[in-house]
C-alpha positions in Angstrom: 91.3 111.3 115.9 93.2 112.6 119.3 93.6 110.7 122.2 95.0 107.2 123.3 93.7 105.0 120.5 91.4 102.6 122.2 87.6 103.3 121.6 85.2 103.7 124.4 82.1 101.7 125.2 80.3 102.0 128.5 78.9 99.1 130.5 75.7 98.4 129.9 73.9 97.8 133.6 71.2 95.6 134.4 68.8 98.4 135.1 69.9 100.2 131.9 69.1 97.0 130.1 65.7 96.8 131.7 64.8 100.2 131.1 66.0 99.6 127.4 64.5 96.7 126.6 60.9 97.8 128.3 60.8 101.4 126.1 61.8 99.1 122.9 58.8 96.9 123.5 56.3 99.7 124.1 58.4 102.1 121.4 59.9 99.5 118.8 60.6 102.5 116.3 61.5 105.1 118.6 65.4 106.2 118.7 66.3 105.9 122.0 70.2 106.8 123.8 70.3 105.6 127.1 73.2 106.3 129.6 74.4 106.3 133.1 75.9 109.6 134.0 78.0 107.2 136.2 80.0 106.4 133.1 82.0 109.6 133.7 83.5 108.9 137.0 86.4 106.8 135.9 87.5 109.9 134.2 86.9 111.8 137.4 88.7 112.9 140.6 85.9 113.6 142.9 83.3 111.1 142.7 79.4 112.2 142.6 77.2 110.8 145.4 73.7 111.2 143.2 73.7 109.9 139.5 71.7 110.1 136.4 69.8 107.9 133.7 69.6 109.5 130.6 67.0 108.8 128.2 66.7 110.9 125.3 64.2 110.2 122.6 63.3 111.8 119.6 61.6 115.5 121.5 58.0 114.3 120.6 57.8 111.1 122.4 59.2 112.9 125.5 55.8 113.0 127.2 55.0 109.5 126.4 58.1 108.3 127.9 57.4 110.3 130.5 53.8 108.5 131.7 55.1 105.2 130.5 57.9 105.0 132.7 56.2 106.9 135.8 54.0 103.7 135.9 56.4 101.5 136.9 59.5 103.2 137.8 60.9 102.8 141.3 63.0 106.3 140.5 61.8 109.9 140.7 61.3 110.8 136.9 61.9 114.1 135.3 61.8 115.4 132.0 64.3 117.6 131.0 64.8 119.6 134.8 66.0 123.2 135.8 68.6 123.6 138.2 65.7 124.4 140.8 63.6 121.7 140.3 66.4 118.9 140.6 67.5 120.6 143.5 63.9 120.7 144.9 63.0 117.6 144.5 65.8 115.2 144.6 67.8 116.3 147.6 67.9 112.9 149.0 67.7 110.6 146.2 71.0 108.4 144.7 69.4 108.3 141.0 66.8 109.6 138.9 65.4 109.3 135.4 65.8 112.0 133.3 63.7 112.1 130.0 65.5 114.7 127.4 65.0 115.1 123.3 67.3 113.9 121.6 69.5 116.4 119.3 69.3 114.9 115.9 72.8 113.3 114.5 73.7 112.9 117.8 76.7 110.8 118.1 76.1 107.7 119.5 77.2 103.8 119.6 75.5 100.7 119.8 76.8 98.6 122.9 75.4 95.0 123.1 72.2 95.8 121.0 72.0 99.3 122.8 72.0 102.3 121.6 74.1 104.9 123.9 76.2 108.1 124.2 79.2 108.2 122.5 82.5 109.9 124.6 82.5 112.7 121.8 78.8 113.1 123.4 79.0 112.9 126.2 82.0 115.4 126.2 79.8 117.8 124.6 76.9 117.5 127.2 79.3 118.1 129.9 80.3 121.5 128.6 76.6 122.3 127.3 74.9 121.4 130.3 76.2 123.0 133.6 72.3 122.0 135.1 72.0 117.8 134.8 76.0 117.4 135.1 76.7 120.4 137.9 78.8 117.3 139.6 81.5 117.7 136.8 81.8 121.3 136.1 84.6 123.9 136.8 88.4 121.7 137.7 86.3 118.4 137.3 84.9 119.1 134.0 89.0 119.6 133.0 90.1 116.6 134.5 87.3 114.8 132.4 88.3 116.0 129.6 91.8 115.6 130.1 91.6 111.7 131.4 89.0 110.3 128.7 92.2 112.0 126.0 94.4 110.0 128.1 92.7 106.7 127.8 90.3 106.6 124.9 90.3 108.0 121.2 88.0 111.1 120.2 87.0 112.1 116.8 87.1 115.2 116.9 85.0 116.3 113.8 82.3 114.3 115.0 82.7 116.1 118.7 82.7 119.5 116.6 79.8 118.8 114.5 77.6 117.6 117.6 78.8 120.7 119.6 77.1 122.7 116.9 74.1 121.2 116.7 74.2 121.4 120.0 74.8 125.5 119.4 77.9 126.0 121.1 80.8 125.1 118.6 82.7 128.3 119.2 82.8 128.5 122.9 83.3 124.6 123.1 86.7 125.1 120.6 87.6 127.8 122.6 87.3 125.5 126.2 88.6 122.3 124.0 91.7 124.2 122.7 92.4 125.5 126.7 93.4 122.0 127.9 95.0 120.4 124.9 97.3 122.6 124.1 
């Protein structure tokens, strides 16, 4: 473990609990993580005007979730964008859904009945994914880093093991070891 010593857990908003609750009705066996890309700007200096909810599902249901939520949605939807299409198509919007699989042995947490990202994950899907978190690359991405040390405690074998299933262990050591030591 490295960092401050208290564990992280994300609030759970209303609209994340609606969405929740309405995928495990339709889904009841499905593995679902749910999360607010908001949940990173208390670690940041600049603060994103546009955020978004994650939903990552095991990579077969994607297309279910997909139509499901398209029905009743009041957000543009997307499943698993480029860098084009979100800029495209979301110019003026403040939040979007975005549908992605879900990498198996993921680490994540159960908050309040929900399953979510854990910080070790969401750490890892900052650096893996420049496209759906653009907002907190380059100096931002090292002040995230740097801040959730500050306040929260990381495992860092579990962060490790994730970044290689995730396929980029050696570069994400390399960036890790830059700004704590």
């Amino acid at each position: 473990m490295i960092g401050e010593g208290k564990n992280f857990n994300p609030e759970m908003s209303s609209k994340v609990k609606a969405i929740h609750t309405k995928l495990k009705k339709e889904f009841p066996y499905l593995e679902i993580c749910i999360w607010n890309t908001s949940a990173l700007n208390e670690f940041m200096v600049h603060q994103p005007g546009r955020f978004f909810l994650l939903i990552e599902v095991e990579k077969e249901a994607t297309q279910s979730i997909f139509y499901f939520l398209r029905e009743t949605a009041k957000y543009p939807i997307f499943i698993d964008p480029t860098g084009e299409l979100l800029e495209k198509y979301l110019p003026l919007e403040k939040e979007a859904l975005i549908i992605r699989p879900l990498v198996s042995e993921a680490p994540i947490q159960n908050v309040k009945g929900i399953y979510t990202a854990s910080l070790e994950k969401m750490l890892v899907d900052v650096f893996c994914d420049a496209v759906i978190f653009s907002a907190q690359q380059g100096s931002e991405m090292r002040t995230l880093f740097k801040e959730a040390l500050n306040k929260f405690s990381v495992n860092e074998n579990r962060m490790l093991r994730y970044a290689d299933r995730r396929g980029k262990k050696e570069s994400f050591i390399k960036y890790f070891k830059s700004i704590t030591y």
